[in-house]
C-alpha positions as CSV (number, residue, x, y, z in Angstrom):
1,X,2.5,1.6,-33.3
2,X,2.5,5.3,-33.4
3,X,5.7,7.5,-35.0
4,X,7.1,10.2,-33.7
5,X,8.9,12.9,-35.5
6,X,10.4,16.1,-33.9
7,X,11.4,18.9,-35.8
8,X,13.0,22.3,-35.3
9,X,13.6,24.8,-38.1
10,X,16.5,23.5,-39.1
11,X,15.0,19.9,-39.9
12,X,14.3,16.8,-38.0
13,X,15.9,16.4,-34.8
14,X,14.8,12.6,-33.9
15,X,12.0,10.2,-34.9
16,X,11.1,7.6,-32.2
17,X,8.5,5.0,-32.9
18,X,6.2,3.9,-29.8
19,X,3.0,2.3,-28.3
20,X,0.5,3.3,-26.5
21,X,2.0,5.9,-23.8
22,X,1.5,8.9,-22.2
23,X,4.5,11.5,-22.3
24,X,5.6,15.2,-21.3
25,X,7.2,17.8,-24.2
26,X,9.1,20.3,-22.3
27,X,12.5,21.6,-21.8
28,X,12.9,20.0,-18.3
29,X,14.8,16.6,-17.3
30,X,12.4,13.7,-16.5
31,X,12.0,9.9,-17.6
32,X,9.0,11.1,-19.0
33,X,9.6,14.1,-21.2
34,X,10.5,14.4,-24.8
35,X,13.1,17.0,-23.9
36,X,13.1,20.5,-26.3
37,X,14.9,23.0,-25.3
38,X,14.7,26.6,-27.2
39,X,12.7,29.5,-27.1
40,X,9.2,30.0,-25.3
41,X,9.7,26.1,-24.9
42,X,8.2,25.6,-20.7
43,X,10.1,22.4,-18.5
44,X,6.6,20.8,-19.1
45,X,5.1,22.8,-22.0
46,X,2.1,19.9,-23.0
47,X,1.0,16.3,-22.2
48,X,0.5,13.9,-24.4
49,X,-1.4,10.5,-24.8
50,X,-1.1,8.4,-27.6
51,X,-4.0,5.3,-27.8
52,X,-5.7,3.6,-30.2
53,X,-8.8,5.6,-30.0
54,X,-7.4,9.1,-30.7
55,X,-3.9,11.2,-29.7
56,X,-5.0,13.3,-26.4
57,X,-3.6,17.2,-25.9
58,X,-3.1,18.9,-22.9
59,X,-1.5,22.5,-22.3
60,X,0.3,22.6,-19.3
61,X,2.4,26.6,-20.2
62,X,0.1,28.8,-22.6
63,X,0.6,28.6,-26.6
64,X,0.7,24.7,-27.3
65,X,-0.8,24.8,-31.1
66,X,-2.3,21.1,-32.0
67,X,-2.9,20.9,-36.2
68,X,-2.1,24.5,-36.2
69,X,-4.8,26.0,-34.0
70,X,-3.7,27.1,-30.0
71,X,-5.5,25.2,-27.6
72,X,-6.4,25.9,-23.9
73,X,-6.3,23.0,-21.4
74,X,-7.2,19.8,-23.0
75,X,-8.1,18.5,-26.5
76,X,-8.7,15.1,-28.5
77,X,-8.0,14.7,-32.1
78,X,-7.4,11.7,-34.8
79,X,-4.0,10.5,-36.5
80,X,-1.9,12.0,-38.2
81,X,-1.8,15.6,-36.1
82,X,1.0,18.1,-35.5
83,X,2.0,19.7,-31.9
84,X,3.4,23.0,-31.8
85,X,5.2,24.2,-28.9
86,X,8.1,27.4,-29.2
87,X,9.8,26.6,-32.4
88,X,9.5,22.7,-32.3
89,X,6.8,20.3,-34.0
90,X,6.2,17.1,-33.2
91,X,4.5,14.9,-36.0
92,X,2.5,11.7,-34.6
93,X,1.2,9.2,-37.0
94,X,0.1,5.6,-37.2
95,X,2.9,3.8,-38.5
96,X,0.0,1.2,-38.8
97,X,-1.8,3.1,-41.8
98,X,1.5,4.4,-43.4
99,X,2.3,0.5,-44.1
100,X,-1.1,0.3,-45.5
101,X,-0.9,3.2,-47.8
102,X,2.5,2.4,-49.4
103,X,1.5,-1.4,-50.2
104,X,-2.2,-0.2,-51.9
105,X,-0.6,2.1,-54.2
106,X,-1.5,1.1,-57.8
107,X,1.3,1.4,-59.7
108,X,-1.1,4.1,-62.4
109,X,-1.2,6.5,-59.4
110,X,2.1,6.0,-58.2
111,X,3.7,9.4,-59.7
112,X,3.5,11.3,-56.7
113,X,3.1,10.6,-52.8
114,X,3.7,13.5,-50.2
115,X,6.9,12.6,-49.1
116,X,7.6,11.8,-45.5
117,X,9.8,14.5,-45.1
118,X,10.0,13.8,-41.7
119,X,13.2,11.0,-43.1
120,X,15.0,14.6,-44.0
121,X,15.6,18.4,-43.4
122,X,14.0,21.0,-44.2
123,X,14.0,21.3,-47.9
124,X,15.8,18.2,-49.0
125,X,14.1,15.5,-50.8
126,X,14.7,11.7,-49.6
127,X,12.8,10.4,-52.1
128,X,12.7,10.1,-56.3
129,X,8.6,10.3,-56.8
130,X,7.9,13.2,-56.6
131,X,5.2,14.3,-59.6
132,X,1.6,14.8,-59.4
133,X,-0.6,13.4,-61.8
134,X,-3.1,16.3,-62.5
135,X,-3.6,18.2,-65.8
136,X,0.1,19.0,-65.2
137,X,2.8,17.1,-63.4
138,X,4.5,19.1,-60.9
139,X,7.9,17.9,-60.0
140,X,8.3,18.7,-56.4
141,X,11.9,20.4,-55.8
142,X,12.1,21.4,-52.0
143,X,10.1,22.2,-48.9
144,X,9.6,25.9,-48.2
145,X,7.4,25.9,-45.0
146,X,4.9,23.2,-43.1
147,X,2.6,24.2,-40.5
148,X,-0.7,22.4,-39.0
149,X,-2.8,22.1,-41.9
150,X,0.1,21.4,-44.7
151,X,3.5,21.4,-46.1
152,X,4.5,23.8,-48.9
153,X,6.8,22.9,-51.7
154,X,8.4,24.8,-54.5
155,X,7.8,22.4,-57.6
156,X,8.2,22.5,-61.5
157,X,5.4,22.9,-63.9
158,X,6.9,20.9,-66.9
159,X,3.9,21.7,-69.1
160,X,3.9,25.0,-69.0
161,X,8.0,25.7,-67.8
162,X,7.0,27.7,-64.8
163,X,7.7,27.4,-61.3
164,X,4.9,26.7,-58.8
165,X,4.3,26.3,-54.9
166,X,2.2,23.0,-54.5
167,X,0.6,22.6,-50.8
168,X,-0.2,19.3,-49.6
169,X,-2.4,18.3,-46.6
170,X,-0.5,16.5,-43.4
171,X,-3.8,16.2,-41.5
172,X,-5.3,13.5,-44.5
173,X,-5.6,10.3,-45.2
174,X,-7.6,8.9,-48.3
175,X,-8.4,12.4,-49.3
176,X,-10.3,13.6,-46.0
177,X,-9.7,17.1,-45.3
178,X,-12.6,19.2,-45.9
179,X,-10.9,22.3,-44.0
180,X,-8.0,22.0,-47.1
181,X,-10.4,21.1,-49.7
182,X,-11.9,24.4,-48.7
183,X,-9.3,26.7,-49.3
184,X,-8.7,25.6,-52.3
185,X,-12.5,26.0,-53.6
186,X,-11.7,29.3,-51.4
187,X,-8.8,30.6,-53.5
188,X,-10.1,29.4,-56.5
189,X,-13.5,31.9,-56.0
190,X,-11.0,34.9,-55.5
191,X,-9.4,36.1,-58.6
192,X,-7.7,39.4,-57.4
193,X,-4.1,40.7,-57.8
194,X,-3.4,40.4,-54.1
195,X,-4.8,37.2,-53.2
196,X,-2.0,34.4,-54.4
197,X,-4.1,32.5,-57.2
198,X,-4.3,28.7,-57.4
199,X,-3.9,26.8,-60.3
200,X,-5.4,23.4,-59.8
201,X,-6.0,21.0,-56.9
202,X,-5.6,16.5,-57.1
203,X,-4.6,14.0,-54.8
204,X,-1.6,12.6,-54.1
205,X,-0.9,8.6,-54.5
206,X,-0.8,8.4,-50.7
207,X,-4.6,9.6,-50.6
208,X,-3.8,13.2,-49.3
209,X,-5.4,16.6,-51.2
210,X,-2.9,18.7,-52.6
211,X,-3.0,22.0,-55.3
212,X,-0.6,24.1,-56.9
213,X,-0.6,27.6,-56.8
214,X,1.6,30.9,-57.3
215,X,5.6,30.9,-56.1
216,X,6.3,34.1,-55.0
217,X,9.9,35.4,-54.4
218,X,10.0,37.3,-51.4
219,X,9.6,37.7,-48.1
220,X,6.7,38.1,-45.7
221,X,5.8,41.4,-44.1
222,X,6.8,39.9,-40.5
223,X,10.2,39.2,-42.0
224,X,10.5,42.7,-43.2
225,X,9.2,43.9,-39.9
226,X,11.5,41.9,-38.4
227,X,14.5,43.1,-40.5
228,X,13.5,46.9,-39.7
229,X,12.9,46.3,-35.6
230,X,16.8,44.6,-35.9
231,X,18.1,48.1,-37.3
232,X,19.1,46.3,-41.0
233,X,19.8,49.4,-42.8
234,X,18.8,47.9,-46.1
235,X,15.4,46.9,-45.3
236,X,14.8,50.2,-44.2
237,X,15.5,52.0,-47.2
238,X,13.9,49.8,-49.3
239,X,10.5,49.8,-46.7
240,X,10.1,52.8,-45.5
241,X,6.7,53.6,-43.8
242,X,5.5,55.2,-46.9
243,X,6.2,51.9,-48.6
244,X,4.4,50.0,-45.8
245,X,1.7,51.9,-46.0
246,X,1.0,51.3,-49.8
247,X,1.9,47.2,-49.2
248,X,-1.0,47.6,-46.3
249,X,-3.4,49.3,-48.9
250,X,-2.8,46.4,-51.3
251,X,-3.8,44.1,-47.9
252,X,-7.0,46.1,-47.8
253,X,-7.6,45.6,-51.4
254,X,-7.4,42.1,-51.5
255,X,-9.9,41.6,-48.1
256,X,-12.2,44.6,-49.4
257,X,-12.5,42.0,-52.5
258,X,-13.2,38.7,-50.3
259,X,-15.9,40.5,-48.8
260,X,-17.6,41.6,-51.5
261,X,-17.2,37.9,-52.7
262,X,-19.0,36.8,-49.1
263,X,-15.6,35.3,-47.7
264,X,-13.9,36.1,-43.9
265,X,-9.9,35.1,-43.7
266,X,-10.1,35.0,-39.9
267,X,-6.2,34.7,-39.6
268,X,-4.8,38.4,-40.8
269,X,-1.6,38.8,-39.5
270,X,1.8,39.9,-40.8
271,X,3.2,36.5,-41.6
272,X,0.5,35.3,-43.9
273,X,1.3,38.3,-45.9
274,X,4.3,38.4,-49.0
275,X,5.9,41.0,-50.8
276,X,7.7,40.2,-54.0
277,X,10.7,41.1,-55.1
278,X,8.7,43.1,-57.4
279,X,6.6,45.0,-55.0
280,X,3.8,41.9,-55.7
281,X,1.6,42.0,-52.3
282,X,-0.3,38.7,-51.9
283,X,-2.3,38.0,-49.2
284,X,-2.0,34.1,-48.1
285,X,-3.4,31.3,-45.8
286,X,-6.6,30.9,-46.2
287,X,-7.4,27.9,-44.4
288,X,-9.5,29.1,-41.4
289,X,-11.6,31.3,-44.4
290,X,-15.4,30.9,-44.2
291,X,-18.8,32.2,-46.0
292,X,-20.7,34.9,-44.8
293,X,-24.4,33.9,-44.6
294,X,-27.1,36.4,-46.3
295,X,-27.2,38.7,-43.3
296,X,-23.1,39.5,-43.4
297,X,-22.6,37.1,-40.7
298,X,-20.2,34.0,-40.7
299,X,-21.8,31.0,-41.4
300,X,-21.1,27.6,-39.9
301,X,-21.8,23.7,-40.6
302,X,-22.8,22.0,-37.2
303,X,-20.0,19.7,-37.7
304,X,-17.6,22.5,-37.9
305,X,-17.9,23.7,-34.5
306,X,-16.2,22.0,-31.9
307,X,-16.2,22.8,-28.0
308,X,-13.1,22.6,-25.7
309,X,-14.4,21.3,-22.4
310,X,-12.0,24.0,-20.2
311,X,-13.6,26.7,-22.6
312,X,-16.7,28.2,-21.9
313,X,-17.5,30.0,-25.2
314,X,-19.7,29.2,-29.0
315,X,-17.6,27.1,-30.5
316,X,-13.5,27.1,-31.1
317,X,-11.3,29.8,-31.0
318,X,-9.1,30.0,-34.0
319,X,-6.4,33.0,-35.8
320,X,-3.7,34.0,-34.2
321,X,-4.1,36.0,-30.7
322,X,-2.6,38.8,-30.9
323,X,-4.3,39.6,-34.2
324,X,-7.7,37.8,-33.6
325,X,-10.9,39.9,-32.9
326,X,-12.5,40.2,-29.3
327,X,-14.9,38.2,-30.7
328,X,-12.5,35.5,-31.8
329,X,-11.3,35.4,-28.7
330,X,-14.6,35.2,-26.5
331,X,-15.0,32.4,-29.8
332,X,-18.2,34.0,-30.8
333,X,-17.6,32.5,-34.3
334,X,-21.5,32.7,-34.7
335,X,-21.2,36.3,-34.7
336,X,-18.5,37.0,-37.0
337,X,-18.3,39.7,-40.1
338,X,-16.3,41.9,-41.7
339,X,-15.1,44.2,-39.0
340,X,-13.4,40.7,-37.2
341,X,-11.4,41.3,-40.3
342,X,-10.8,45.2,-40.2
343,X,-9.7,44.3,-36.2
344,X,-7.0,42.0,-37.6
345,X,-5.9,44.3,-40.2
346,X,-6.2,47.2,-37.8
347,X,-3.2,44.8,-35.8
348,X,-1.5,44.7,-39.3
349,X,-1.4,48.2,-38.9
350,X,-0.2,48.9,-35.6
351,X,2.7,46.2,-36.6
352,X,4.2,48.2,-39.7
353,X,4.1,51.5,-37.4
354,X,5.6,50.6,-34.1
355,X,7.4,47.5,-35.4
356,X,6.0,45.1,-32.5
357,X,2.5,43.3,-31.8
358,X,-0.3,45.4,-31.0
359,X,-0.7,43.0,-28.3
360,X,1.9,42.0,-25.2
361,X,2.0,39.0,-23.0
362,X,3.8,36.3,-21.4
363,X,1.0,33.6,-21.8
364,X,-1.7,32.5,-24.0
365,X,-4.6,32.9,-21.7
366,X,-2.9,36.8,-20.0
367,X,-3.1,37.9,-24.1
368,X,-6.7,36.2,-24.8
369,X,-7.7,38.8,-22.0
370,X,-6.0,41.6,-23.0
371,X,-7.6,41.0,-26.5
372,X,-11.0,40.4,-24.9
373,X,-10.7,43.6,-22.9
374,X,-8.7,45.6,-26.0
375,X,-5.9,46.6,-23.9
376,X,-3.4,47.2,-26.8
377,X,0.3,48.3,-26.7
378,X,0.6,51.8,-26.1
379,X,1.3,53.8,-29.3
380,X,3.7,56.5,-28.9
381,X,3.9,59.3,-31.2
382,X,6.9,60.9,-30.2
383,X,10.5,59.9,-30.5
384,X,11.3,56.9,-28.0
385,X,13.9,53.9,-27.6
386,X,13.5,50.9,-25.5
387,X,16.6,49.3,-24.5
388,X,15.7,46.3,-23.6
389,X,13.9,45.5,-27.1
390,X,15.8,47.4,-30.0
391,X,19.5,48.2,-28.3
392,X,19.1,51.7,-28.0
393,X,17.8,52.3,-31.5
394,X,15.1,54.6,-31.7
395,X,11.3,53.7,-32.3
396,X,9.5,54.9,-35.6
397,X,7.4,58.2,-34.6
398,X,3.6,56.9,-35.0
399,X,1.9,59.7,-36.6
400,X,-1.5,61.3,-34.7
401,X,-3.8,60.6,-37.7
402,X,-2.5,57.0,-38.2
403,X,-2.7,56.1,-34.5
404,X,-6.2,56.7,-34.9
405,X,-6.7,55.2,-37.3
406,X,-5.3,52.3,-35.8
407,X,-7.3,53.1,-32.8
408,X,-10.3,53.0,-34.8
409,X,-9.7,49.8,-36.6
410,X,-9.2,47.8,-33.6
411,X,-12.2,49.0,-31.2
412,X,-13.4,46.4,-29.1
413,X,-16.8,47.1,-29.8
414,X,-17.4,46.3,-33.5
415,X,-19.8,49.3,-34.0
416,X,-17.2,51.7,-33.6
417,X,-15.0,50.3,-35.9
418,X,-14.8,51.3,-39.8
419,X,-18.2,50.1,-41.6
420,X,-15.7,48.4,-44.2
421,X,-12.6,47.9,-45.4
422,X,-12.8,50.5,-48.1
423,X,-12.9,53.3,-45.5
424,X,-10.3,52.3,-43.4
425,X,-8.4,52.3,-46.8
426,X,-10.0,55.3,-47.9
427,X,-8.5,57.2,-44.7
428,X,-5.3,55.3,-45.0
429,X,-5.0,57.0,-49.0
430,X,-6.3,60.2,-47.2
431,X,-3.0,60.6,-45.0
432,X,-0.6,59.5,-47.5
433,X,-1.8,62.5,-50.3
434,X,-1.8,65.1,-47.2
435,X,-5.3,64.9,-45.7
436,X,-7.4,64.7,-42.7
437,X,-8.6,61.7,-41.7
438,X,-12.0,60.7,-40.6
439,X,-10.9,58.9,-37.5
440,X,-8.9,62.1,-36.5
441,X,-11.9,64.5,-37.0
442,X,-13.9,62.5,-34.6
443,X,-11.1,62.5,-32.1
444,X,-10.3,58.8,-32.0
445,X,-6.6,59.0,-30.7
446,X,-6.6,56.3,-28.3
């Protein structure tokens, strides 16, 4: 027996448990679709079969994200895995193995199991154990976000009376998730200011990896971005683009730092970015992070590439597409460096000065092209409103200098993009104290 859990934003919206079957997720009517309806959500978004030897994936609309990663046509992965499709999840485990776990828990380990929030909303609590037992028990308070790889709670740190976030793995059983495991060691090799630190890492009674690491209070730079495309008048005094451009320098800061450290984030965008209350800028997310080998190129384990059978490419295509690299996209992870980065955080860029993705499409496979091809938004740097997307409120004028900048960041060919990160800050500080820019001086407008 297999359960089914279906969330939305707001919390779980029905948990259904079930044999082996094949089904439909969609918005659409049908004896054989798990009906969702919302936003980007197609009639028949995905198809799903669930059998004893593994859950089956396939994407029937563009954008259907299986244990966080999009997928294109059709895909095979174990128990337990997550399904993204719009702004619904749908949980699958073996109900079979989530018996089995409860009744081996010695009663010494007992403190803390990742709770099966799946029983309960976002950010309530259906169950009483909820401490870790580490070098410090954590007290586990509410849930703040879940995605593929993990769920992220805010927690108590008894021992040392602070508040923490602790992330546990929803991909694990019996402690099994070397792609977690890895951010942690990840996070742990990268002491910097704008890189959220992590305090210490365990397991959980249920056999799932788990570690604790800095609670910010904030907001992520989409949310602000967000905020300022919606006109919200106290966003934008408090970010204006001079602001956005120093919280973008600190982003550079933080990846000029993994570099030098030998790590790629592979997944820069403007959600796994925060800014405190404070004006604290902490990059986030590290899960898809990997080692550079000795020559500045990523380096792989065998066992870490897999191949989609409808893709035609060196191994899996993973970030987020409208930020991801041409390379990314074409999955040349073989061939990845630094400037895959400097692409994503040339996206970053174009985001905090128009406001919108550098990227536009209606489908996941029309916007891996676009990317592939580096046909960006256009960038407009003279005043402009568009109706149809901010209600007649005017679009921020994009400076010449920054647009190339921009420009410069994200060309498709990696050789004319910035060396490294430190000039693309360097020409970033360069504009913001009243001078030239290199990009500008060799004409790269776009």
């Amino acid at each position: 027996m297999w359960s089914l859990s279906l969330h939305s934003r707001d919390g779980l919206l029905r948990r259904i448990e079930s044999g082996e079957t094949e089904l439909v997720i969609g918005s659409g009517s049908g004896v054989d679709v798990l009906r969702m309806e919302g936003a980007g959500v197609a009639d028949r978004h995905a198809r799903i079969r669930i059998t004893s030897k593994g859950l089956e994936i396939e994407d029937l609309a563009g954008e259907t994200r299986v244990n966080g990663s999009v997928i294109s046509g059709q895909t095979s992965t174990g128990y337990p895995a997550t399904i993204q499709v719009g702004e619904f999840s749908l949980a699958i485990e073996s109900v079979n193995n989530l018996d089995e776990t409860i009744a081996f828990q010695a009663p010494e380990t007992v403190a803390f199991a990742a709770p099966d929030v799946g029983d309960a909303p976002m950010g309530e609590f259906p169950h009483g154990e909820t401490e870790a037992p580490i070098t410090g028990k954590y007290t586990l308070q509410r849930e703040l976000a879940r995605g593929g790889m993990g769920r992220i709670y805010s927690g108590d740190d008894p021992q040392l009376k602070r508040q923490v976030a602790v992330k546990v793995s929803s991909l694990a059983m019996g402690g099994k998730d070397p792609r977690f495991v890895q951010e942690a060691e990840v996070l742990a090799h990268l002491a910097h200011p704008n890189i959220v630190p992590i305090y210490s890492i365990g397991t959980d009674a249920a056999g799932r990896p788990f570690y604790a690491m800095k609670l910010v209070q904030g907001r992520t730079l989409q949310a602000v971005l967000n905020a300022l495309r919606s006109g919200d008048s106290a966003t934008a005094n408090e970010y204006p683009q001079t602001a956005l451009l120093t919280v973008f320098r600190k982003v550079c800061d933080a990846m000029a730092f993994a570099h030098s450290k030998g790590i790629l984030h592979r997944d820069l965008k403007p959600e796994n970015i925060m800014v405190g209350e404070f004006g604290e800028v902490l990059v986030m997310d590290w899960g898809l992070a990997k080692p550079l080998g000795q020559n500045g190129q990523l380096q792989e384990t065998r066992g870490s590439i897999s191949r989609d059978p409808s893709m035609t490419m060196e191994g899996e295509v993973m970030g987020t597409p409208q930020y991801m690299s041409p390379e990314q996209a074409s999955g040349m992870v073989a061939g990845l460096d630094p400037r895959s980065d400097i692409y994503s955080l040339g996206g970053i860029l174009y985001s905090i000065l128009t406001l919108q993705p550098p990227i536009e499409g209606t489908t996941l496979d029309e916007v891996l092209s676009r990317v592939r091809t580096g046909t960006l938004r256009p960038m407009r740097t003279t005043p402009h409103t568009d109706s149809a997307e901010t209600g007649g409120r005017p679009r921020p004028t994009v400076p010449e200098a920054l647009k190339a900048v921009t420009h410069k960041a994200m060309a498709r060919e990696r050789a004319d993009r910035y060396p490294n990160v430190e000039a693309l800050a360097a020409d970033i500080a360069a504009h913001q104290n009243g001078f030239a820019t290199s990009a500008l001086q060799v004409g790269i407008a776009g």
